[in-house]
FIFITI-453875 format. One record per residue (C-alpha): residue number from 1; residue in one letter; chain; x, y, z. Coordinates in steps of 0.25 Angstrom, whole numbers, plus 5000, padded with zeros to 4 digits. Example, Ala and Ser with C-alpha at 12.3 -4.5 7.8 and 13.67 -1.06 7.14 Angstrom:
! FIFITI-453875
+-----+------+-----+------+------+------+
! seq ! type ! mol !    X !    Y !    Z !
+-----+------+-----+------+------+------+
!   1 !    A !   A ! 5049 ! 4982 ! 5031 !
!   2 !    S !   A ! 5055 ! 4996 ! 5029 !
+-----+------+-----+------+------+------+
! end
This chain:
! FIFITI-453875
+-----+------+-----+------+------+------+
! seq ! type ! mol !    X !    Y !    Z !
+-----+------+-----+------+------+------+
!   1 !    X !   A ! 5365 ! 5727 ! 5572 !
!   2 !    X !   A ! 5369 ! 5711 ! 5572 !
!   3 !    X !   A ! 5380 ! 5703 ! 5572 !
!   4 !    X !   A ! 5386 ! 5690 ! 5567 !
!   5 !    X !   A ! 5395 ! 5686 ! 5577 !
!   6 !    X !   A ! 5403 ! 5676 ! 5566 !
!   7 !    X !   A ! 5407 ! 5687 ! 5556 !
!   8 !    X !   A ! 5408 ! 5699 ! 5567 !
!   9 !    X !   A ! 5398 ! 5707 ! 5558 !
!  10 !    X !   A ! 5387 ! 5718 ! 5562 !
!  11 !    X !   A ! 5374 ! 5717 ! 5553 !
!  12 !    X !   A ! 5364 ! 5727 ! 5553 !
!  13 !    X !   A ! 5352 ! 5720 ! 5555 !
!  14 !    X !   A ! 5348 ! 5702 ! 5557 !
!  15 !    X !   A ! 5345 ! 5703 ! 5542 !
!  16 !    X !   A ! 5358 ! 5707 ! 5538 !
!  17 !    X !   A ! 5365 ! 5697 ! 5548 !
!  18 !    X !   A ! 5356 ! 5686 ! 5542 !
!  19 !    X !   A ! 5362 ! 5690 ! 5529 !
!  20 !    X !   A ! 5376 ! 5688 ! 5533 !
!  21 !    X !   A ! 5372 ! 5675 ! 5542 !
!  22 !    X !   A ! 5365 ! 5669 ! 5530 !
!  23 !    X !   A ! 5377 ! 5673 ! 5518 !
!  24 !    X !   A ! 5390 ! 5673 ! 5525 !
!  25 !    X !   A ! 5399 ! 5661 ! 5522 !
!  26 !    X !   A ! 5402 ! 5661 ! 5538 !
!  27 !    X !   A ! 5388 ! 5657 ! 5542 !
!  28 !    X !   A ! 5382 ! 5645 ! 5540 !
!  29 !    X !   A ! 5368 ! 5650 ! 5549 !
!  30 !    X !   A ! 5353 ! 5643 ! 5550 !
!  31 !    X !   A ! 5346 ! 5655 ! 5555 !
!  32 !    X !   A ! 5333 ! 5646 ! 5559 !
!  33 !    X !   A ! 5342 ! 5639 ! 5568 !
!  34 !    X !   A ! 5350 ! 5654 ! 5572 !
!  35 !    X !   A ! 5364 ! 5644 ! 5571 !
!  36 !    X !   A ! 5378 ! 5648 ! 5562 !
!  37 !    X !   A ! 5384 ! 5635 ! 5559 !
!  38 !    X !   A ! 5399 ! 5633 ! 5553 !
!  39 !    X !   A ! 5398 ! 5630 ! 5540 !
!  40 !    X !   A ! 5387 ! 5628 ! 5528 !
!  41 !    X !   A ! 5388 ! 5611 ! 5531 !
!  42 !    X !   A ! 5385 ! 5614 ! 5546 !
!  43 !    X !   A ! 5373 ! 5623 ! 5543 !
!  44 !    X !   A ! 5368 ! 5613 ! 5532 !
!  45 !    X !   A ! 5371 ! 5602 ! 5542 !
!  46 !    X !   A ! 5361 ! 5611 ! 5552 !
!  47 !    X !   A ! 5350 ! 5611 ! 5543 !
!  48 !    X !   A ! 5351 ! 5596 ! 5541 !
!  49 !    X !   A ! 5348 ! 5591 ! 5554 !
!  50 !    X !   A ! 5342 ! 5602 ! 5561 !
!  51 !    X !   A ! 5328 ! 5599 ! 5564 !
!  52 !    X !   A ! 5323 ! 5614 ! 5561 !
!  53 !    X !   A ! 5326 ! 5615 ! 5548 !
!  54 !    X !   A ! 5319 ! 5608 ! 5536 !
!  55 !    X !   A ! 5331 ! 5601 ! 5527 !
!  56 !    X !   A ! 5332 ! 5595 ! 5514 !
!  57 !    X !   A ! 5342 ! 5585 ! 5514 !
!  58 !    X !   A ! 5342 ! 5583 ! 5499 !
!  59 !    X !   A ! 5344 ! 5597 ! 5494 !
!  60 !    X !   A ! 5348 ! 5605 ! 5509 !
!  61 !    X !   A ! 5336 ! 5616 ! 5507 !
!  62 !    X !   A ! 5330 ! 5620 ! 5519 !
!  63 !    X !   A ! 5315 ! 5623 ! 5519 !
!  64 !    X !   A ! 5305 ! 5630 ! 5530 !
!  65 !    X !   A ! 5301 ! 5619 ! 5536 !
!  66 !    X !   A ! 5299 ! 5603 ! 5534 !
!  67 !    X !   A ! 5286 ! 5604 ! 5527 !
!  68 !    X !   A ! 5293 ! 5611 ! 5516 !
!  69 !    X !   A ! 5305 ! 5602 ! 5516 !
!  70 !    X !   A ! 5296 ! 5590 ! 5514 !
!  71 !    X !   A ! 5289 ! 5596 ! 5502 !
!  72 !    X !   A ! 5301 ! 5599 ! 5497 !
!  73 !    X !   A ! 5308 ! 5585 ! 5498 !
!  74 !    X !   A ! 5295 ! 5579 ! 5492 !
!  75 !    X !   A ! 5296 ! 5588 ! 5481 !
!  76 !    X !   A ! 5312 ! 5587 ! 5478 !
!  77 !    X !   A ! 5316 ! 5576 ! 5485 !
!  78 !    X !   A ! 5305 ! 5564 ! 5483 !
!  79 !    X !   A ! 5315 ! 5555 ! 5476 !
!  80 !    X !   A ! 5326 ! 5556 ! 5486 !
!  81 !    X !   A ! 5322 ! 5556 ! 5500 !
!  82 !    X !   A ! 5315 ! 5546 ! 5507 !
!  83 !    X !   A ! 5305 ! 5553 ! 5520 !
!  84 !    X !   A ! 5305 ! 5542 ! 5527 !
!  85 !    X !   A ! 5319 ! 5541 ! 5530 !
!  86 !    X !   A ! 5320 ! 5556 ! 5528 !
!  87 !    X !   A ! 5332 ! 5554 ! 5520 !
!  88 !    X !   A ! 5336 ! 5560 ! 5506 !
!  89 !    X !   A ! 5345 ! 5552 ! 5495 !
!  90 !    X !   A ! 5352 ! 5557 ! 5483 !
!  91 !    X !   A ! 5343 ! 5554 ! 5473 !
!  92 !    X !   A ! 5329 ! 5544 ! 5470 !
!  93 !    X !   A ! 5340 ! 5531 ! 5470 !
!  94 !    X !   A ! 5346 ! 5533 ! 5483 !
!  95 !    X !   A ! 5330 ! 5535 ! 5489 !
!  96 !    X !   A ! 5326 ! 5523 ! 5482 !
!  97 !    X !   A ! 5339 ! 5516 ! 5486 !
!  98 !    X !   A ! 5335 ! 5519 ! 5501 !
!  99 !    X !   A ! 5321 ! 5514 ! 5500 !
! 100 !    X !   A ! 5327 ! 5501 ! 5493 !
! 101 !    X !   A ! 5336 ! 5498 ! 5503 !
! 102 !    X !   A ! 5331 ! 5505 ! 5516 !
! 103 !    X !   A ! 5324 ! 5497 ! 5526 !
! 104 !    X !   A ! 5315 ! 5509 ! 5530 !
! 105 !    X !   A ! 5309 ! 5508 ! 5516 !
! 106 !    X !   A ! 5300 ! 5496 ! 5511 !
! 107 !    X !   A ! 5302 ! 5500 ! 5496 !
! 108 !    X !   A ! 5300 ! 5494 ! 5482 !
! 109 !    X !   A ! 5312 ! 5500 ! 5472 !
! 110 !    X !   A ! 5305 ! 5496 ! 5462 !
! 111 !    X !   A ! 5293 ! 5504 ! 5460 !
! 112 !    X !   A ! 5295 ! 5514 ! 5471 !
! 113 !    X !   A ! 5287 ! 5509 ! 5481 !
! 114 !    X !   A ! 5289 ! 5508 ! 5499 !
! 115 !    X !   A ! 5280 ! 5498 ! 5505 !
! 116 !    X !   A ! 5278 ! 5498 ! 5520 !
! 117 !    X !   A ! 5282 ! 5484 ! 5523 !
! 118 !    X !   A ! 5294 ! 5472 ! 5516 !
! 119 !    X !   A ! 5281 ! 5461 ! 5514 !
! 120 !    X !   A ! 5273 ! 5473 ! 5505 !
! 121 !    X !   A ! 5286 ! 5477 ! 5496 !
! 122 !    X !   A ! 5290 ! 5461 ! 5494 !
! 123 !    X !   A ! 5277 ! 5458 ! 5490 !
! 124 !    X !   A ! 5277 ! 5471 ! 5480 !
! 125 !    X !   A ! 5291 ! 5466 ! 5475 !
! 126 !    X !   A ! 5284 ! 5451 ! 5472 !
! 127 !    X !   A ! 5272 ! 5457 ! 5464 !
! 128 !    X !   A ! 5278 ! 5470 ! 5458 !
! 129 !    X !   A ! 5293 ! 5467 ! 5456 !
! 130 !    X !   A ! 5295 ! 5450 ! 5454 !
! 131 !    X !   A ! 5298 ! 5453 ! 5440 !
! 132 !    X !   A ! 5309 ! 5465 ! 5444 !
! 133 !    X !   A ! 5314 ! 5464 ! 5457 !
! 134 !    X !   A ! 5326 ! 5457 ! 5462 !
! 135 !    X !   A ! 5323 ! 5452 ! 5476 !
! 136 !    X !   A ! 5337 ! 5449 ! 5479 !
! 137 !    X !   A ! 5344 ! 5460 ! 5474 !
! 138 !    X !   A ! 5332 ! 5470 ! 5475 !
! 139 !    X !   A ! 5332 ! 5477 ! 5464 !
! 140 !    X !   A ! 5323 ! 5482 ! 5452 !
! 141 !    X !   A ! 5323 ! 5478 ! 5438 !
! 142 !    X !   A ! 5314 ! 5485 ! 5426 !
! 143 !    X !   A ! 5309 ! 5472 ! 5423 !
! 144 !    X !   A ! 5310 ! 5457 ! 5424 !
! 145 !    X !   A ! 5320 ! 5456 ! 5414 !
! 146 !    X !   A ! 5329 ! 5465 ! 5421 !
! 147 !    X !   A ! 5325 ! 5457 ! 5436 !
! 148 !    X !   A ! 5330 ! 5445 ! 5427 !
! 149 !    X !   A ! 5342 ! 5450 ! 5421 !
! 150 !    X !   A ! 5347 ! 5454 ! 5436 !
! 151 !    X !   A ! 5345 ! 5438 ! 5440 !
! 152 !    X !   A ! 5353 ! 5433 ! 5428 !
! 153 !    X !   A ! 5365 ! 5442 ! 5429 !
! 154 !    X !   A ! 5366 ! 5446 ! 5443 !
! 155 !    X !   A ! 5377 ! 5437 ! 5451 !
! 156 !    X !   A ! 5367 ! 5438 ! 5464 !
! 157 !    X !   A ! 5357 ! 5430 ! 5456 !
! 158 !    X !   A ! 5357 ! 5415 ! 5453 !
! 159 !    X !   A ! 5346 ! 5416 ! 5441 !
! 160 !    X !   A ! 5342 ! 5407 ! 5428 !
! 161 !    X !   A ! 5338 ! 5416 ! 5419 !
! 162 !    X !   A ! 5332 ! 5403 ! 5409 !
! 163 !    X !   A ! 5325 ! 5400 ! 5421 !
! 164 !    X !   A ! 5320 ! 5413 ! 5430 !
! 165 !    X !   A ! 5326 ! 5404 ! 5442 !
! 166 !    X !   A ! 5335 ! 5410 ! 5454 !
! 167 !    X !   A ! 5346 ! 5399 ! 5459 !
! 168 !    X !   A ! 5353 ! 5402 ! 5474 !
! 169 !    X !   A ! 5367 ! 5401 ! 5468 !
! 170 !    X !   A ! 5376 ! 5400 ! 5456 !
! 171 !    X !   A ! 5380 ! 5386 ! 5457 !
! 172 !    X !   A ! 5365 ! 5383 ! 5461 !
! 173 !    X !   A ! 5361 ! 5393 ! 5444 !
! 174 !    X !   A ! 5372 ! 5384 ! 5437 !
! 175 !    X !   A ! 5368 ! 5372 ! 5442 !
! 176 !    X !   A ! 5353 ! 5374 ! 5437 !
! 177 !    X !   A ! 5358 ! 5380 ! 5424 !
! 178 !    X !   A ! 5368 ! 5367 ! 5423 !
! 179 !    X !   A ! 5354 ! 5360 ! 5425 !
! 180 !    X !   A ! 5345 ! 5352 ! 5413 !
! 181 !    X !   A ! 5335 ! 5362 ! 5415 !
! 182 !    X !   A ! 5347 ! 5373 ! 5406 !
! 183 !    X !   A ! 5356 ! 5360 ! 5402 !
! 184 !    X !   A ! 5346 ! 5350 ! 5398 !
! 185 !    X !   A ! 5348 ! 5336 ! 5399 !
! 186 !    X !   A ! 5359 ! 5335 ! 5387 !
! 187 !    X !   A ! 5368 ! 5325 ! 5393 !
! 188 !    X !   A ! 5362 ! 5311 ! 5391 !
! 189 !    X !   A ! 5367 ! 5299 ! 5401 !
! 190 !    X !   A ! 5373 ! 5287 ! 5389 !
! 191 !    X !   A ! 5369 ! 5277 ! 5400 !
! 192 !    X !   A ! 5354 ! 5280 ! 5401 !
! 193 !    X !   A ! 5344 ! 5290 ! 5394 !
! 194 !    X !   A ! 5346 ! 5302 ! 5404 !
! 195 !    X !   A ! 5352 ! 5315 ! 5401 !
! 196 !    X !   A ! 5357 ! 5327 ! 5411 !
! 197 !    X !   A ! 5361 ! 5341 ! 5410 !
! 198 !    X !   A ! 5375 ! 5340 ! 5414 !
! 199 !    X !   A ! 5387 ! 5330 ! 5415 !
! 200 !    X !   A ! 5385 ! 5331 ! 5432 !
! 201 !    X !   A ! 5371 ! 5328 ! 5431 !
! 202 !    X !   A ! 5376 ! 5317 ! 5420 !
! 203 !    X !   A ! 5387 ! 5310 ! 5430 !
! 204 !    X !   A ! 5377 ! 5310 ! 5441 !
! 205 !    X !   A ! 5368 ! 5303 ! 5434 !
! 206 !    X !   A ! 5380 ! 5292 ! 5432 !
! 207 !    X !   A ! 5385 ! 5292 ! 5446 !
! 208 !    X !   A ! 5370 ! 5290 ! 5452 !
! 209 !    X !   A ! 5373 ! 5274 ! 5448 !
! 210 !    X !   A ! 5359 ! 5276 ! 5441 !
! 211 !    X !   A ! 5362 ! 5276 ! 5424 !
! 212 !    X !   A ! 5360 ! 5263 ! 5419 !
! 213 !    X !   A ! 5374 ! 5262 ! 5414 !
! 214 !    X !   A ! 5378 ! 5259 ! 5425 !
! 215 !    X !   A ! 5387 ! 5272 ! 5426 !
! 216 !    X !   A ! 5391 ! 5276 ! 5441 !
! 217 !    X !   A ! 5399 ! 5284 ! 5450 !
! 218 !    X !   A ! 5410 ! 5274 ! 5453 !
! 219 !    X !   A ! 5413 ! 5272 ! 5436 !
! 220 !    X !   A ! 5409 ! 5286 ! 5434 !
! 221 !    X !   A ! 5421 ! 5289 ! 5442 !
! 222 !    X !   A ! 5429 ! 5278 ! 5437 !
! 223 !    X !   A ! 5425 ! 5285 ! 5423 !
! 224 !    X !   A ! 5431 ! 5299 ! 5427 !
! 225 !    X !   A ! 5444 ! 5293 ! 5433 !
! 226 !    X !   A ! 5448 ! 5286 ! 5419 !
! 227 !    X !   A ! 5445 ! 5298 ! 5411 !
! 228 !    X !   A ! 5451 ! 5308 ! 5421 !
! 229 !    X !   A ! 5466 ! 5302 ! 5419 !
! 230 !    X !   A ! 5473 ! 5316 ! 5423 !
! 231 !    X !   A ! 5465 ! 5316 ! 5436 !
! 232 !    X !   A ! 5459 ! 5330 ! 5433 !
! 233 !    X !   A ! 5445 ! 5328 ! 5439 !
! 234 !    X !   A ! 5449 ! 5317 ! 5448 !
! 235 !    X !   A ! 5458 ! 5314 ! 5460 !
! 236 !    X !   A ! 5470 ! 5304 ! 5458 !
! 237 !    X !   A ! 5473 ! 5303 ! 5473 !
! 238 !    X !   A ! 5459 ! 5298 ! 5474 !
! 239 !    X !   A ! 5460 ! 5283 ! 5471 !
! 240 !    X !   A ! 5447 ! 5277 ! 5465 !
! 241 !    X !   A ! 5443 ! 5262 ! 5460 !
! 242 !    X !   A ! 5435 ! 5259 ! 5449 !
! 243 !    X !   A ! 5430 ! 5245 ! 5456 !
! 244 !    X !   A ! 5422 ! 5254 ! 5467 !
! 245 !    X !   A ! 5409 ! 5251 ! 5468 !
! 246 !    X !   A ! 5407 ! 5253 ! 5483 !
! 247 !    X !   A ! 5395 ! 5260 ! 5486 !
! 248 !    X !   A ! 5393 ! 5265 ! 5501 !
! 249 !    X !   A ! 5377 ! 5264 ! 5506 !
! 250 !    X !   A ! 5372 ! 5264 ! 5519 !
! 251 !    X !   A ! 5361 ! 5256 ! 5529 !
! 252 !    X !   A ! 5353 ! 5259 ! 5538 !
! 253 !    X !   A ! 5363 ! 5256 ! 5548 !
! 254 !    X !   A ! 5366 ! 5270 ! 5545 !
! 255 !    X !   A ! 5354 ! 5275 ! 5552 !
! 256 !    X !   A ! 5358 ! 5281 ! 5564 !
! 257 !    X !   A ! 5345 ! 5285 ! 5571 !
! 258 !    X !   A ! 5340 ! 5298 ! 5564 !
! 259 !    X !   A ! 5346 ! 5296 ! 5550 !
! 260 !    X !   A ! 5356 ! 5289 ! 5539 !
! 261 !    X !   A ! 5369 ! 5292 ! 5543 !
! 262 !    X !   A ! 5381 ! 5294 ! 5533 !
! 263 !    X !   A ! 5395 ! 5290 ! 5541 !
! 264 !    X !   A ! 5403 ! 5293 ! 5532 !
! 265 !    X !   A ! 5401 ! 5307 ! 5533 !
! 266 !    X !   A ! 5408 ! 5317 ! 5543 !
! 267 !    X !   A ! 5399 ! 5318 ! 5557 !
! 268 !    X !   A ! 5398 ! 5335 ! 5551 !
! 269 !    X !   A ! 5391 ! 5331 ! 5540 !
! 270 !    X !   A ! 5375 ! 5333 ! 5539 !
! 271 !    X !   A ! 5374 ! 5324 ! 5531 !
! 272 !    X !   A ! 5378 ! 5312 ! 5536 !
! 273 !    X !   A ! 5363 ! 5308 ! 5540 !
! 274 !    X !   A ! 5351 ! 5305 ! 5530 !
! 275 !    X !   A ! 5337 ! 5303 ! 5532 !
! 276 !    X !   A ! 5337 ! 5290 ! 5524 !
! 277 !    X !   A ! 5345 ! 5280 ! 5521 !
! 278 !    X !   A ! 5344 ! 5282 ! 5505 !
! 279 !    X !   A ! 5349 ! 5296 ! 5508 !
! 280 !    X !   A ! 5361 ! 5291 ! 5514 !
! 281 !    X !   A ! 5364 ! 5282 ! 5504 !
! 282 !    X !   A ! 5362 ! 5294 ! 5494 !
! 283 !    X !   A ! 5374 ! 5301 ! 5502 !
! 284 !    X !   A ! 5383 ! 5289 ! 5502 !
! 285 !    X !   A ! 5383 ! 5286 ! 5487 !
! 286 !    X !   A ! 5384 ! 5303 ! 5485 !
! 287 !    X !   A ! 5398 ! 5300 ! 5487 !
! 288 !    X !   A ! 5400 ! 5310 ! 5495 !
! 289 !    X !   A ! 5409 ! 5299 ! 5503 !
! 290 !    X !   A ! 5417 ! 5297 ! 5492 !
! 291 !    X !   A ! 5431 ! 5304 ! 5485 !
! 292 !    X !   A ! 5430 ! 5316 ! 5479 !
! 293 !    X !   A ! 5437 ! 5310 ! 5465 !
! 294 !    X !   A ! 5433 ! 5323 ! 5457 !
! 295 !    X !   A ! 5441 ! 5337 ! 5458 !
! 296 !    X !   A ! 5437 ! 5349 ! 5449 !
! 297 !    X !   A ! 5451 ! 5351 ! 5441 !
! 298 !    X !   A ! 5447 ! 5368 ! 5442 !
! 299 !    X !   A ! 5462 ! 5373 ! 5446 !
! 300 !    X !   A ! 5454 ! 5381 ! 5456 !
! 301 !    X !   A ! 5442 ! 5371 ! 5461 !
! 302 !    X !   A ! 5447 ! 5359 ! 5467 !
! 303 !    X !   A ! 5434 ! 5354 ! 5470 !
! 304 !    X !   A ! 5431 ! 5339 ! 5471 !
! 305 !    X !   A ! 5420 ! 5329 ! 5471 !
! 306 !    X !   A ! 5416 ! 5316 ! 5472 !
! 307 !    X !   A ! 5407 ! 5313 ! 5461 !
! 308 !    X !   A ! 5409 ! 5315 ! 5446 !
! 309 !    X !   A ! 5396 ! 5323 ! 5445 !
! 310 !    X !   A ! 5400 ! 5333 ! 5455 !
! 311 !    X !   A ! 5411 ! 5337 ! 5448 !
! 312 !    X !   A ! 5405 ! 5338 ! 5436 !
! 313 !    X !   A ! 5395 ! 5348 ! 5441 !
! 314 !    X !   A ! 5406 ! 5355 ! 5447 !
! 315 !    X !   A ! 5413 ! 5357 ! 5434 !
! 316 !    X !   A ! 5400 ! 5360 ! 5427 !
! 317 !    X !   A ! 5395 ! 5371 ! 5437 !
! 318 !    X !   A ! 5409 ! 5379 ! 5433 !
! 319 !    X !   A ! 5413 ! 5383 ! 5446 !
! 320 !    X !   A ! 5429 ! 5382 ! 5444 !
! 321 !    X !   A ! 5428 ! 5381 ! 5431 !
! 322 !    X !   A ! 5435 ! 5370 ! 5427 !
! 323 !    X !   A ! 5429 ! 5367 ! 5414 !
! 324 !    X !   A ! 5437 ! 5379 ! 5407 !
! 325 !    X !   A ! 5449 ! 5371 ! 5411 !
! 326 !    X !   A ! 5450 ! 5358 ! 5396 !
! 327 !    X !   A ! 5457 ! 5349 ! 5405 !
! 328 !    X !   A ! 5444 ! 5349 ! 5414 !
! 329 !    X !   A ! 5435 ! 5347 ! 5400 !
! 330 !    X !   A ! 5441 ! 5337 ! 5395 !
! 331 !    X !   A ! 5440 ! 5328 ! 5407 !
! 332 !    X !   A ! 5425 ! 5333 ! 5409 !
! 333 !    X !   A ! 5423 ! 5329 ! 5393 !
! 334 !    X !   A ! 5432 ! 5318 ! 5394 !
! 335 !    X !   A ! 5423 ! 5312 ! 5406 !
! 336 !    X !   A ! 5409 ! 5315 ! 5401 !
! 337 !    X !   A ! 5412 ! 5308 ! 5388 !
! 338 !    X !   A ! 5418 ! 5295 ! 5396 !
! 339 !    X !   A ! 5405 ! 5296 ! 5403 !
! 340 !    X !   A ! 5395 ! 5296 ! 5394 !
! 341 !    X !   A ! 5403 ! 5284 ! 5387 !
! 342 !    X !   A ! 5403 ! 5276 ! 5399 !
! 343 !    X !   A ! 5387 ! 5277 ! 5401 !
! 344 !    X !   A ! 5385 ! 5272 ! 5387 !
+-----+------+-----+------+------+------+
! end
């Protein structure tokens, strides 16, 4: 006769109390490891992480030995567990996901593929995948069109789709896309036979002193003042005369023993020292001395400038949006029609 201690019951024979050990809802018994635990999760928990016994953790069986367990994960669980990690995942996407993203793992997503080292898989993603890889978002596309497609309406991606060219930034894609190369040269200069893609391109031409109308900077401003009456792009506190032809240059007085030195620039700026003289001169007539005159009249922008041209690119890149206001229209139109009649 035996007995279970537990359930204070006789049994006639170790096969019976196996029996009972093995269907009563109050064991929860490995009898390889002779050791009754307290519930069904401790027991599974047991088989888990025990060393003697051969687990599957993607379905729980337990099998003789680990011979048959590998066979079996080979068989059912190929497409979700990875052996070098000895870990399982839900299903082929999580595996795959863990190859993609594991450092363990040198791995190609795109056709399925482990290399042994970073330098073999980058150069299989520039023979194999140029035309459907995304390096910098790392993923897959069916095709090239797809690869492109991603480039064009993904906001990580600064791309030209006319021209298959990547820009570092927004501002950096419109600028291009303001350029002649998508604009063409339309705007013609009434002084002289050159043309440009923009009005900014167009008063920076003028304010160069170089169009053989003998337009400039100092009656280009002059110009603005008179049509902007309401002072919508301009500053009224700043007082400015139409007489000022003053024009700031420097010697070679301002060499001070490694470079051309610009005094009129704070001690914390870089560039306050040139390499040459020229240059120098460059930064003095820049203006970058003078007034800001300019303000964008965006409710919400407040951003001013010092030359004619700057503002114009401001308006046109649309950064605050100022054109969907008329009043700013009208003085933009207003202006680009005075210009074009004084250079005639």
């Amino acid at each position: 006769m035996v007995w279970c201690g537990l359930c204070q019951r006789q049994f006639a024979s170790l096969q019976s109390l196996d029996q009972h050990l093995l269907k009563s809802p109050l064991h929860n018994y490995c009898f390889k490891c002779d050791q009754d635990f307290t519930s069904p999760n401790a027991l599974e928990s047991h088989y888990a992480n025990s060393q003697y016994h051969a687990y599957c953790h993607g379905c729980g069986n337990i099998y003789d030995d680990d011979d048959d367990l590998r066979d079996h994960i080979e068989q059912d669980h190929w497409d979700q567990y990875c052996e070098s990690c000895s870990e399982f995942f839900k299903n082929n996407y999580g595996l795959r996901e863990h190859y993609r993203q594991s450092s363990a793992h040198v791995f190609c997503a795109g056709c399925n593929q482990h290399y042994n080292y970073e330098e073999e898989l980058e150069e299989h993603l520039e023979m194999e995948h140029g035309h459907d890889h995304c390096r910098a978002c790392d993923w897959f596309f069916k095709n090239e069109v797809g690869l492109k497609d991603h480039f064009r309406q993904s906001p990580a991606h600064h791309y030209c789709a006319p021209c298959a060219k990547h820009f570092g930034s927004d501002n950096s894609l419109r600028n291009h896309l303001r350029s002649s190369i998508h604009l063409g040269r339309t705007i013609k200069c009434p002084g002289c036979p050159k043309t440009f893609p923009t009005i900014a391109a167009l008063s920076l031409h003028v304010e160069a002193g170089t169009c053989p109308s003998g337009m400039n900077r100092p009656k280009l401003d002059q110009m603005v003042r008179q049509h902007d009456t309401e002072h919508l792009i301009t500053d009224r506190l700043i007082t400015y005369h139409p007489s000022d032809t003053i024009q700031t240059y420097a010697t070679s007085a301002a060499w001070n023993g490694s470079a051309y030195q610009c005094y009129f620039c704070p001690p914390h700026r870089q560039a306050r020292q040139f390499r040459t003289l020229e240059a120098l001169n460059q930064h003095l007539r820049s203006g970058v001395h003078e007034e800001k005159i300019y303000k964008c009249p965006g409710p919400e922008c407040g951003a001013r400038f010092v030359l004619f041209s700057a503002f114009v690119q401001h308006v046109e890149s649309e950064k605050c949006g100022v054109m969907r206001f008329r009043a700013a229209q009208k003085v933009i139109g207003d202006l680009t029609t005075g210009l074009q009649k004084l250079l005639r």
